[in-house]
N, C-alpha and C positions, 0 to 999 in steps of 0.2 A: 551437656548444656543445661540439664534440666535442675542435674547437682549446683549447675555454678548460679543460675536462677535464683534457687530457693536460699544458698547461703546468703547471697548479697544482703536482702534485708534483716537479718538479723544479727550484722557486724558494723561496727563503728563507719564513720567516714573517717573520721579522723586518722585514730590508731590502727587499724582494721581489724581490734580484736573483736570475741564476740564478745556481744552485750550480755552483761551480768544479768544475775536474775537476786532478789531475795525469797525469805519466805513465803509470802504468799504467790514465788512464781508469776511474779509481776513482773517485766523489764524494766531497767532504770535506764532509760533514754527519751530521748529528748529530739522534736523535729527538727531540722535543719535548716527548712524555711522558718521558721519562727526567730531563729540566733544567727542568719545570714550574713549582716551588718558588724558581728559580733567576731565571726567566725571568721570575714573578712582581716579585721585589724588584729587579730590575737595571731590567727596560721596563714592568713594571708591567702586563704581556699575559698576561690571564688561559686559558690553553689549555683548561680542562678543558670549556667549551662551544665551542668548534671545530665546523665542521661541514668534513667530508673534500671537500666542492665546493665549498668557499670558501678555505679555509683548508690552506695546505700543512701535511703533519705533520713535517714537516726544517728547519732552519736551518743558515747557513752556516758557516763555520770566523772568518768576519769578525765576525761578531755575538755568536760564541762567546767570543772572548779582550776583547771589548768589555764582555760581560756578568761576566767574571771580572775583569775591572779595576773596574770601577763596582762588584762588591759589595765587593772590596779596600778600596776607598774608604770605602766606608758605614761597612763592620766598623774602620775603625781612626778612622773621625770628621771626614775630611775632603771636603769639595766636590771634584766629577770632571765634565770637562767631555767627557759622554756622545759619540762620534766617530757614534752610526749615528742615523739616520736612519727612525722607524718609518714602514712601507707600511700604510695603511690597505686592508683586502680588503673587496669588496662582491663581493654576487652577482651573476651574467653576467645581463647584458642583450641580448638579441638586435637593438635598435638603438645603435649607436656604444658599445659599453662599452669601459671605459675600464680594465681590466685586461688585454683582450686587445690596448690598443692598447701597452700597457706589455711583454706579452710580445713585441710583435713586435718592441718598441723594443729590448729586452734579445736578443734573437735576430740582430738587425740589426747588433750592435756599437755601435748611434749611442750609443747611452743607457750612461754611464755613470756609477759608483757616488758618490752623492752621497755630500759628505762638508762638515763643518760651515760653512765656506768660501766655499761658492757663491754668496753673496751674498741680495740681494731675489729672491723670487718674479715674475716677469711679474703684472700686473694685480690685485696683493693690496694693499685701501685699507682703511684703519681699520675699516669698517664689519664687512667681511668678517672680519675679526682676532677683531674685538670679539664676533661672532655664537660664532664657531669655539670663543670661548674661555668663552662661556655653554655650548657642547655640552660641552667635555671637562672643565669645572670637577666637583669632587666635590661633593655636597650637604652643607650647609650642619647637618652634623648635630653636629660637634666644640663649636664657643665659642658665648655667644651673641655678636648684633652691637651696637656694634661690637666689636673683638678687643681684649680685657683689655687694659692697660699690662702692659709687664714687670714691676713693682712687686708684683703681685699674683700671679706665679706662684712658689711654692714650692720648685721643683725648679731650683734655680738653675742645676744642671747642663747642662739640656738646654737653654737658653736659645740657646748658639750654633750648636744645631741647628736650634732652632724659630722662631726670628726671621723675621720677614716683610723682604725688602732693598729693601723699598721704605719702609716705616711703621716699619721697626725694633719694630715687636711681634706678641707670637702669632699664629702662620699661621694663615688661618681660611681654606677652599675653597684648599689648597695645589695651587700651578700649579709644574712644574718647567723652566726654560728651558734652553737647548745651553749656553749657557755653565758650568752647574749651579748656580744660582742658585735659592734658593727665592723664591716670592713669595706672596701673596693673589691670590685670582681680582677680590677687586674693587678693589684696589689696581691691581692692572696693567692694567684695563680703564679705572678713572678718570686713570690717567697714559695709553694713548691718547689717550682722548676730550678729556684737556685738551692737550695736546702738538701732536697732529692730527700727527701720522708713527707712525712704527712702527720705531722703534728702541728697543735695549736698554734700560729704564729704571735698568742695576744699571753697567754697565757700557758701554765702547764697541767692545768688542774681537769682539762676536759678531758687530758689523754691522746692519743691515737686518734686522728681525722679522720673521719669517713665521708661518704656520700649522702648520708641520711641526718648527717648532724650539721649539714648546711641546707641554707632554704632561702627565697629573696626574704629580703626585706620588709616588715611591718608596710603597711601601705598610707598610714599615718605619715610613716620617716619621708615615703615620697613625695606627700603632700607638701610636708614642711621642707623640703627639698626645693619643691619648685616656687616659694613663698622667697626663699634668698634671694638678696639684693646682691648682685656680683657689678663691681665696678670695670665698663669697658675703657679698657687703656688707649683703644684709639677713636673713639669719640668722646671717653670724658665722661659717660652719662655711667648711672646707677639703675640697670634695669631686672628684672626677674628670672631666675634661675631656668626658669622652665618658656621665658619668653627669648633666650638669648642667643639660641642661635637662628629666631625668623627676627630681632630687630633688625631696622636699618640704620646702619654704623655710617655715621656723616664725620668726617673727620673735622675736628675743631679748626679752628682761624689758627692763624699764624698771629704771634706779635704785629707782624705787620703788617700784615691782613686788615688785625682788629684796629688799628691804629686809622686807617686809610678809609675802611666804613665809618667809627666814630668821625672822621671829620666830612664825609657825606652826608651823613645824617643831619650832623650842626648844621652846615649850610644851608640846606635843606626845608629844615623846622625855623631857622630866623628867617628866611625869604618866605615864608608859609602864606596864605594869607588869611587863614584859618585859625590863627593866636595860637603856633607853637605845635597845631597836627596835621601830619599828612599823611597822606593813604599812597602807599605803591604798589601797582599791579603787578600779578603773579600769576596770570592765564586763568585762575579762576578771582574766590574770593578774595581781594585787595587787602594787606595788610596796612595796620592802622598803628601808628608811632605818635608818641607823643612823650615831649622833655617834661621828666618830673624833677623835681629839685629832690636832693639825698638828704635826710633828715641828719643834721649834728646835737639836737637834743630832742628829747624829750617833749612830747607838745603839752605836756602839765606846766614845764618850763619854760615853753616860748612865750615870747610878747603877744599879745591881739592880734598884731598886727602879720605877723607869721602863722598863727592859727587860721586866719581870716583865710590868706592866701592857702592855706595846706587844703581847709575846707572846700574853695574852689575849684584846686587840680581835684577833688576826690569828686567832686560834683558832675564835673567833666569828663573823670575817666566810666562815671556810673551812668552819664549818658549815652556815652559811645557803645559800652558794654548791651545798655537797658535797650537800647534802639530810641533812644529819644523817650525812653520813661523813667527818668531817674526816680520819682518819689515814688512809684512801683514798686523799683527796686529796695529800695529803704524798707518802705511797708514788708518784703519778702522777707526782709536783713533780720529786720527788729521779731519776726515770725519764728525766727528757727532759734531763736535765744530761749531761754525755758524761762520758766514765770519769774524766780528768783534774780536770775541774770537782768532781765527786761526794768521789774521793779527796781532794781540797785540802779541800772540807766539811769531811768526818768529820775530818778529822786539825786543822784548826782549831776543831772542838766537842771537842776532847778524846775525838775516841772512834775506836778504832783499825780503819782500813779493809782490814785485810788479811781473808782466811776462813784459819782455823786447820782441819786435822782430826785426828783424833786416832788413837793409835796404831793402833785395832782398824781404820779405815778405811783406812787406808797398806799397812796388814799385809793387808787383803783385795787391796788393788790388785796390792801386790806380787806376793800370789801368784795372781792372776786372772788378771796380764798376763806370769807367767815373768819377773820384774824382781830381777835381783840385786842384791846390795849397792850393787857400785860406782856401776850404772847409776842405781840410786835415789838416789846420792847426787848424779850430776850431773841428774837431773832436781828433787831438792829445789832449788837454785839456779836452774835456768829460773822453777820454778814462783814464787822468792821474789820472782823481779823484776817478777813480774804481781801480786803482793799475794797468794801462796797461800803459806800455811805448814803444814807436814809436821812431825808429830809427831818427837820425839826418835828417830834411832837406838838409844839406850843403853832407851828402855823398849820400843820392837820389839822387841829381842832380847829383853829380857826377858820379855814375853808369848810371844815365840817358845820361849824354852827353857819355860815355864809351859806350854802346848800339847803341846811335844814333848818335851818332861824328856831323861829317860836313857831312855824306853821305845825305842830304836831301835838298831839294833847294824847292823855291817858287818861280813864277814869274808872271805876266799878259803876255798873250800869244793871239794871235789871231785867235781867233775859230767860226766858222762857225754858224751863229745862225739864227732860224727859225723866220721873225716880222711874228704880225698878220696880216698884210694885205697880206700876201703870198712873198713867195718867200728867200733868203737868203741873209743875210748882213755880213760882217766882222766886228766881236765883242771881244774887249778885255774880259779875263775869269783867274778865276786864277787857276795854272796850279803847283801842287806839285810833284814831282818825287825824285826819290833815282836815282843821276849820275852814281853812281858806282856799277850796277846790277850784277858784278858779286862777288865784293867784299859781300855783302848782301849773296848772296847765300853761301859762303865760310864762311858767320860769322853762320847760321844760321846750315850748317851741322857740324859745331864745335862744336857748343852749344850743340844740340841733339845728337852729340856722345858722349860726357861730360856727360850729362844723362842719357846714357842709354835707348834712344828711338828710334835708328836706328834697323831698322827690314828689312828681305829680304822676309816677307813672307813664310814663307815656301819653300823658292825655288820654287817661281810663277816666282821671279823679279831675274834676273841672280846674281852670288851671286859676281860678279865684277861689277855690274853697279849700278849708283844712278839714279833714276827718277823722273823727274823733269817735273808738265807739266804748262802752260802757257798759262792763259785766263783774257778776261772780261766781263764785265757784265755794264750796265746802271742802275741805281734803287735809290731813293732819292734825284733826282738832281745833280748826279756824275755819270762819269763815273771811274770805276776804273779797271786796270791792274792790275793782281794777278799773284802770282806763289804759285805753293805747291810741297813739297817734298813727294814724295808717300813713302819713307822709312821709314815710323812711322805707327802707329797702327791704328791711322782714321785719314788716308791723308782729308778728306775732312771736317775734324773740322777750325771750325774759329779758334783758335789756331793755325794751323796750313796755314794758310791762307795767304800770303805778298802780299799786295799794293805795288806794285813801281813807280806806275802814275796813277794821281788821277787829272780830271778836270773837273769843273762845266758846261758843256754845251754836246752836244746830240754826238752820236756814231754815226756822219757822218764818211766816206770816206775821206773827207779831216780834217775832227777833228783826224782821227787815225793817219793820218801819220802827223798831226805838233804835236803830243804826242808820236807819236811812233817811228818815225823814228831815231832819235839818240841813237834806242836800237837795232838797228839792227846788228850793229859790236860787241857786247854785246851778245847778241841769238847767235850769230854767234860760237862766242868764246863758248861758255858753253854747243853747242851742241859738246859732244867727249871732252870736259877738262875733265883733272886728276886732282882728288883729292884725294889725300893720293892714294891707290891701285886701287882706282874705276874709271870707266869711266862716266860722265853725258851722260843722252838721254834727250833728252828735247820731250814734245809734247804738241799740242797747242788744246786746249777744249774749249768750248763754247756751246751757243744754234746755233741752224740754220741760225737766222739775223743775231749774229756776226760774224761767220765765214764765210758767203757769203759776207760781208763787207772785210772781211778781204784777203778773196782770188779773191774780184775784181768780184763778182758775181752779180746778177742781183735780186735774191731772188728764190720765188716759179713760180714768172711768169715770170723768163729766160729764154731765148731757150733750155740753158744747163744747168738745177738747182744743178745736182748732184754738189756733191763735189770731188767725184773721177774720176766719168769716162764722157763721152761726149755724153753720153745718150741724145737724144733731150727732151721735156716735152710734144709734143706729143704723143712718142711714149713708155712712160714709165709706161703706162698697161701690156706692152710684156716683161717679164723677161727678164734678160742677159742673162742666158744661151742660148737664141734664136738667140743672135747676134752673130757674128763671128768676133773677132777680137777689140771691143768695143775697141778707144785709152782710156788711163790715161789722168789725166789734168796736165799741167806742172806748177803748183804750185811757182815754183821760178820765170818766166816770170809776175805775177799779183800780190802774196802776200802782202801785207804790210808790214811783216818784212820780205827781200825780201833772206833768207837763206838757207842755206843745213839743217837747222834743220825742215823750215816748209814744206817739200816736203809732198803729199797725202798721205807716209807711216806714216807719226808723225802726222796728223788730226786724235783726239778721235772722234768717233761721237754721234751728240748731244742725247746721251740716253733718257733725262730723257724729251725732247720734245719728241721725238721720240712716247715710249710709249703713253704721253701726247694724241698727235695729233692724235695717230691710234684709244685710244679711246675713244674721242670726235668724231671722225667720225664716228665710228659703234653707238654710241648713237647717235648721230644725225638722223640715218637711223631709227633709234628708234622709237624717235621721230615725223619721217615723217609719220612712220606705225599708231601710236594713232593721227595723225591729220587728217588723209584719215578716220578714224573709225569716231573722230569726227566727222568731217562734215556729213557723213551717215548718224551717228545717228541726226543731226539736220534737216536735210531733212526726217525723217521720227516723229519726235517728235514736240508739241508744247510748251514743257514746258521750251523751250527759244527761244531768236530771231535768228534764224538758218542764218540771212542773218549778224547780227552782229556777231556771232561766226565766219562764214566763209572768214569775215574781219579778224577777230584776225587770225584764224589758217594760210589764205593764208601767211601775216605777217608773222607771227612768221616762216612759212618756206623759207619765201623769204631772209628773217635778215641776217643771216649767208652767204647765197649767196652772197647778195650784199655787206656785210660786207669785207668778202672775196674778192670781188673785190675794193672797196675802198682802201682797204687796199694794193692789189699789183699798184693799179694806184699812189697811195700816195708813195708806195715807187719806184715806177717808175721816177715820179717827182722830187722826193729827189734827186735821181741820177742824173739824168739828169741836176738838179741844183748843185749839188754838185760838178759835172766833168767839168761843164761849168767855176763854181767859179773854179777851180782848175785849169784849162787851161787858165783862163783871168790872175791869178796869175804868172803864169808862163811864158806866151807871151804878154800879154797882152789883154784888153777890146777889141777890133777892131779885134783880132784876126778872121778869119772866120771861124774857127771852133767853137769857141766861142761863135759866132753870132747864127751858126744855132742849138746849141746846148740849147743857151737862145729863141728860136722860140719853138722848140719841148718841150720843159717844161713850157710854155706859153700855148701851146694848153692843154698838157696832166692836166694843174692845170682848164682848164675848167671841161673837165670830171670828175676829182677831185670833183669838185664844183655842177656836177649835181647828180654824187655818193653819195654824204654826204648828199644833201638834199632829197634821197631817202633813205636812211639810216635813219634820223630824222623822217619821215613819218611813219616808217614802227618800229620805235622804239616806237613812240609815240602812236601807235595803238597797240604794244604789252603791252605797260604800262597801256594802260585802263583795259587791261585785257576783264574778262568775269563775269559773274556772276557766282553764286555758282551753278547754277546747270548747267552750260556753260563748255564743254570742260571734261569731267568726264575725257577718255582717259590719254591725256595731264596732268593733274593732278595728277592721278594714280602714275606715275612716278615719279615725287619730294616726292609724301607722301612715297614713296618706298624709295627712295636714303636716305632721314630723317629719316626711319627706321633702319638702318644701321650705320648712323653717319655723312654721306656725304651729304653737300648741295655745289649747285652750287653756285659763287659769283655771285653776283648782279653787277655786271661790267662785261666788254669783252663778254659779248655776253652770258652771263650763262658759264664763263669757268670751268673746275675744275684744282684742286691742285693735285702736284705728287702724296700724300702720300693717298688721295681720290681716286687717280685710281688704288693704291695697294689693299686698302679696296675692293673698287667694285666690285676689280675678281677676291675676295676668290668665293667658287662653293657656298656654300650656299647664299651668296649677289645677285650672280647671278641667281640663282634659284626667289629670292622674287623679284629681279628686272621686270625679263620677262614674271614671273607668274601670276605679280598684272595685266598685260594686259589682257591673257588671261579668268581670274575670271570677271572682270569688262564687257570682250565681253559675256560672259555664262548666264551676268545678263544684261544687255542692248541693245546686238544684238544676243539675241538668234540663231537664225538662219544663222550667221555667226561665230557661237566658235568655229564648228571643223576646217574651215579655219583658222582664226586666230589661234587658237592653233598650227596646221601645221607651222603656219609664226612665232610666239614665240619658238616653238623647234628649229628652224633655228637659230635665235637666243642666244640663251642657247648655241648651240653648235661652235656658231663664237668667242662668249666669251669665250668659255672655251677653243678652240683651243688656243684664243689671251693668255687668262690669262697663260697655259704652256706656249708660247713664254716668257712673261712678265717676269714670275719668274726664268728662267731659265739667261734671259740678264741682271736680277736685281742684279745679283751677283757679288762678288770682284774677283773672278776666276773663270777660265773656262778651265776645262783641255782638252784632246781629244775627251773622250767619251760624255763629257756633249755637246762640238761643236758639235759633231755628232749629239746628241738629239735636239738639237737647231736647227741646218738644217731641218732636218726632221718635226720640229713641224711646224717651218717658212715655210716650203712647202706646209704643208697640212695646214693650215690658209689662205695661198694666194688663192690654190687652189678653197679652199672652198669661201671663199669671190667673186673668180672671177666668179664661176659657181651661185653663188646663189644671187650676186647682180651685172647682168650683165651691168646693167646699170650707174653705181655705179664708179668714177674715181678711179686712183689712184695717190694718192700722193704724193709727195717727200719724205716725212718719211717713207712711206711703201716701196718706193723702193728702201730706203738706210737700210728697215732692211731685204728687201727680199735679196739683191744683194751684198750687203756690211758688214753686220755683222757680219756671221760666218765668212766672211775671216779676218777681223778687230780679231776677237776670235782664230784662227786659228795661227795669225801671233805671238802677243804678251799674249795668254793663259789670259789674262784680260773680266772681262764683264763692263757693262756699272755703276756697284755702284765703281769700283775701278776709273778709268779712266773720268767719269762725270763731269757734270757743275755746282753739288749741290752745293760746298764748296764755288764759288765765287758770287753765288745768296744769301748765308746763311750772306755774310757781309755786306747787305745794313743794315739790322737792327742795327748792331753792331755800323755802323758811324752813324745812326741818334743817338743814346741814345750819345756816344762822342759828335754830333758835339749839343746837348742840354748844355751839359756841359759846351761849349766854348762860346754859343751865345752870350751872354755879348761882346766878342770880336767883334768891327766892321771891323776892316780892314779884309776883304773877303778873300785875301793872309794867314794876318796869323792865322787868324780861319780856315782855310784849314792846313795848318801848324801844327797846337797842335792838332789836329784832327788826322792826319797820323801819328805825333810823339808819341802819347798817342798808337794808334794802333800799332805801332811795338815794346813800351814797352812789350805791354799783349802780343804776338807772342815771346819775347824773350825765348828758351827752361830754360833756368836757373830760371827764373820766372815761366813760365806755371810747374814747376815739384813744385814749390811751394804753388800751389794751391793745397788744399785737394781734398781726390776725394767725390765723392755726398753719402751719405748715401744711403746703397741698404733699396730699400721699402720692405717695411713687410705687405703680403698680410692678411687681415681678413679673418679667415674659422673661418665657422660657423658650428659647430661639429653636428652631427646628429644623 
């Protein structure tokens, strides 16, 4: 048993010889699960019941190129005269078995590889032939007996496949011989038995018959076996070879049968009262009859008047069919024709199969996708050749100039610009705007009530006012003036979005007002104009640098940062409620557009910095906590340079400080340069306020200058970084925030993005945020976790105060009671903040949301996603992909130009409604 074990795997299946070896005593065999399918249709050995002690799982290199010729053969149609040999396997027997005596024979060298040749078997007599060939014949399941004439099968094709070479008709139990001859199992059994030898009945060339030079049938030959149409003689019908003995044989009509129904029927359908169809029951579903007229010509041929009528029966038989949907069914008809067939239709019914669209859809594409002229004219040609036709050129432009008329102007303007040796010069820039701001507004709530996209909210927004609010933003190398109408459904989509001055150089003080100021009688006008029954409100939004720009402020490091009240920036750790009497700022003495509309009741405040900046701060304090752990743990460990760490870490907490201060002396400088330029313009050079205002922005670009080269120092010591086992702490917290989704950019100081500080203070982010500290002190400063833990719950719970504020001011409304829960949450976050990081500033964003928010909520029932700065930061993107489109263009004017005009096409409401809307996604579930 153990002998017959180990030969198995190292002999064919196939032949059962043993598997060759070459030189480097490699085997040449091949898995038999891998060529299963193969092994099937070539020897017809079905592998998938193998048993691993009978049956080897390899075959040889001989068997191989044997089985890719035979199925060569098959696949191209002709007889192949099979060279191997199959070994039949049986289970080990512990007296005389007869595989083990085959292995020794193959071991011994006697025994070699049979091949088709060899002649008669020793001691093989009909009898044994004949038994052999009842075992391996397939059952009798394809024709019945005996095997149809040729005459009666259908597929005349396969006829020289399916031949019997002995009877010349339908193989019935296919036997396949060495020679490759097919035959019948009892054709070749009754040629024995009458013959009395055992030689080839097809041929003389095989020799001597044996037992081993027959085998079934290819399993291909049985497929296309039961694929035969055999015609039944006694019902008439043409059914399938392998379906034909479970049909059911209904014997046909008699002449006179058929004679005696056709004239029940006539009767029948003329007494109808249904025009010609009736239904008769059959114990279930009722059969449905109806007289068709038999066509004598051709309906290219017939009269009108016979099409007419043929068209009717077809109408009627497709509603019977459709269940009462016949143009359904049509719509289905005309679906399964492929595009060629469908086109030749229409265009031989006379009806034109191209899809036209029309100018207002061309003109949305155009300017959805930044597609110029030229480009749209070689894609109108692509599109023609598929059957799509694109509205005229000559009425684009003209709906184009209709949109954008004469309201847009370009000029070179002189604007305030930064050289690199420092300091400010007077630089020509080109400078786009819309003259007519309020015409623009007045075309743009036309549009969108023509649409159908004015909305009041819910009665958030009074239901007699329109609002309208009014900002800008810097981003791509423009500055650009916006306005949005908050009466639509997402005021703060770029859709929704209007440029009305746009120029290439920085958001000085004196750049806003030679761009802004000839909009100021303009604002003016539009803050309280009627239009139709409404009243406009205007309000003006931004981030924090614009609007301290624009109301003449100083920034974060002014005396009076607020934007409302006269709070000094000293003393804005101490609530308002503390002060008695706090003035307002008078807004119309400093603004830039110097109006009743921009008074402190019409400043939105800048939410989406707001949140931003609070938390960056509290992660900052984060931050500080893993850099004090670090340094510890480098003073008590050696497995880094604790004196290079403490380099990085001081860095890395010094960055943001001196960042922070660079950043208000530069813009200290700005000003100071700014107001100087602006006062020499005005009075002139020599002027002495002038003089001493270019003195003090002289010194303060020194400090400037020793800021920034300490900034550089302390950046270039944060970019060396640490080694990998440097800083575990510090680390901890990016592999956290990465856990989540959130990474900081690699600019501005590691700053994050709005929609990252939404993520970070869901409760479970925050949980893995402040946790990963405390796990990492449990396994590196033991003896420090429960404090640290103590200092991470602090944590955990400063976030989660912030994150209720967050989500509560995230919102597009805010009615009574949520102000109130806003209050209350903004109280106890300050609270908590002040008692637990006494050390700790606070800064202008926090004390415009501890002091100024809920009143800002209170007054106009808005939060910070309705009234925001999103929409006008969301269009930089928009004009770089536009101004890609126009580069070609060099004159700097009017590439700014087709730039703006392109953007208030896609802003037209008549266009944006013709934009589709986005397919809702369709989530994968995976069923359980």
């Amino acid at each position: 048993m153990d002998y017959h074990n180990q030969q198995v795997p190292i002999h064919c299946r196939v032949c059962g010889q043993r598997l060759t070896k070459y030189r480097a005593k490699k085997s040449i065999s091949y898995e038999c699960k891998a060529f299963s399918a193969e092994l099937k249709i070539a020897f017809d050995i079905n592998t998938s019941g193998d048993d691993v002690n009978i049956h080897p799982e390899m075959f040889c290199i001989h068997c191989k190129l044997s089985m890719q010729r035979t199925i060569c053969a098959i696949t191209k149609g002709v007889h192949h005269k099979c060279a191997v040999i199959l070994f039949e396997w049986e289970k080990h027997t512990d007296q005389e078995c007869k595989i083990c005596d085959h292995f020794r024979a193959c071991s011994s060298g006697h025994l070699r590889r049979p091949t088709v040749d060899r002649g008669r078997q020793a001691g093989v007599t009909p009898n044994l032939l004949i038994a052999h060939l009842e075992k391996i014949a397939p059952p009798p399941v394809l024709l019945h007996e005996p095997s149809p004439p040729l005459a009666s099968v259908n597929n005349q094709l396969m006829l020289k496949e399916l031949k019997c070479a002995v009877c010349s008709n339908i193989l019935s139990q296919p036997l396949e011989l060495l020679c490759g001859a097919l035959v019948c199992a009892k054709c070749l059994q009754e040629w024995i038995a009458a013959s009395g030898a055992v030689n080839y009945p097809c041929c003389s060339e095989g020799g001597p018959l044996v037992s081993s030079h027959v085998r079934p049938a290819p399993g291909v030959i049985l497929l296309l076996l039961s694929d035969v149409l055999v015609h039944c003689t006694d019902c008439s019908r043409d059914v399938k070879a392998g379906d034909y003995e479970g049909h059911e044989c209904v014997p046909s009509l008699t002449p006179e049968e058929e004679k005696q129904a056709a004239g029940l029927l006539k009767r029948a359908i003329s007494t109808s009262p249904d025009k010609g169809i009736i239904q008769l029951p059959t114990g279930g579903t009722p059969m449905t009859f109806m007289h068709v007229t038999r066509a004598h010509q051709k309906t290219t041929a017939a009269c009108s008047r016979t099409v007419k009528t043929r068209c009717f029966q077809m109408q009627k038989i497709r509603g019977i069919v459709s269940g009462g949907e016949a143009s359904v069914l049509i719509q289905k008809e005309v679906l399964i024709l492929s595009d060629e067939e469908r086109r030749s239709l229409l265009d031989k019914a006379g009806i034109s199969s191209s899809i036209e669209l029309g100018a207002a859809e061309v003109l949305a594409i155009k300017a959805g996708l930044a597609i110029p002229w030229n480009k749209l004219r070689l894609l109108r040609r692509w599109l023609k050749s598929s059957g799509i036709c694109l509205a005229g050129e000559e009425r684009m432009r003209h709906i184009s100039s209709q949109i954008v008329g004469d309201n847009l102007k370009g000029e070179i303007a002189p604007f305030s610009v930064t050289i690199p040796s420092g300091g400010e010069e007077i630089k020509g820039a080109p400078l786009v705007f819309i003259p007519h701001l309020v015409d623009k507004v007045v075309q743009l709530l036309d549009g969108n009530e023509r649409t159908g996209r004015l909305t009041w909210h819910k009665g958030f927004i009074p239901a007699n006012e329109i609002w309208l609010k009014i900002g800008g933003d810097k981003g791509g190398g423009t500055f650009k003036m916006t306005f949005q109408i908050v009466n639509v459904a997402t005021p703060n989509s770029v859709h929704n979005t209007c440029v009305f001055s746009c120029f290439a150089a920085g958001d000085s003080v004196t750049n806003l007002h030679v761009a802004l100021d000839r909009f100021k009688d303009q604002v003016e006008h539009l803050h309280g104009m009627k239009w139709r029954q409404y009243t406009v409100k205007v309000f003006i939004r931004g981030d924090y640098e614009f609007l301290s720009k624009m109301y003449g402020l100083s920034g974060a490091s002014g005396c009076y940062p607020c934007l409302y009240c006269k709070i000094p920036s000293d003393q804005m750790a101490t609530p308002l409620s503390l002060f008695e009497g706090m003035p307002q700022k008078d807004h119309l003495r400093i603004c830039v557009l110097t109006t009743n509309a921009t008074s402190h009741q019409a400043v939105c405040p800048p939410g989406l910095h707001i949140m931003l900046g609070i938390f960056t701060k509290m992660f900052h304090l984060l931050e500080a906590l893993c850099c004090q752990l670090d340094l510890e743990l480098a003073s008590r460990t050696t497995d880094f340079d604790s004196s290079n760490f403490s380099k990085y870490s001081q860095a890395l907490q010094r960055l943001p400080l001196v960042q922070g201060d660079l950043k208000t002396a530069q813009h200290s400088q700005q000003v100071l340069q700014q107001v100087a330029t602006y006062v020499a313009l005005v009075h002139g050079e020599k002027n002495p306020l002038a003089v001493d205002l270019l003195k003090q922005s002289a010194a303060k670009k020194k400090s400037v200058k020793a800021l920034d080269a300490e900034v550089a120092k302390c950046t270039a010591t944060v970019r060396r970084g640490y080694s990998e086992k440097e800083g575990p702490f510090v680390k901890t917290l990016d592999n956290a925030l990465q856990s989540f989704g959130v990474q900081r950019q690699q600019y501005f100081g590691g700053a994050f993005i709005g929609n990252h500080v939404h993520k970070a203070l869901k409760v479970p982010n925050i949980q893995t945020l402040c946790t990963s500290i405390s796990k990492m002190a449990l396994e590196k400063l033991p003896h420090r976790s429960g404090e640290v833990a103590g200092q991470v719950s602090k944590f955990i719970t400063a976030f989660s105060l912030y994150g209720t504020c967050h989500n509560i001011c995230d919102q597009n409304f805010i009615d009574a009671a949520q102000a109130h829960a806003l209050d209350q949450a903004i109280q106890e976050f300050m609270a908590f903040f002040r008692d637990t990081y006494p050390e700790a500033t606070v800064p202008i964003k926090m004390h415009l949301l501890e002091d100024h928010t809920v009143q800002w909520a209170n007054t106009n029932h808005v939060g910070f996603g309705l009234l925001g700065e999103q929409g006008a930061e969301s269009i930089h993107a928009k004009f770089n992909r536009l101004g890609l489109a126009f580069a070609p263009i060099k004159d700097h004017v009017q590439n700014l130009m087709c730039t703006v005009r392109e953007h208030l096409l896609s802003i037209e409401p008549q266009l944006v409604a013709a934009i589709p809307p986005p397919a809702k996604r369709v989530k994968n579930t995976i069923a359980m």
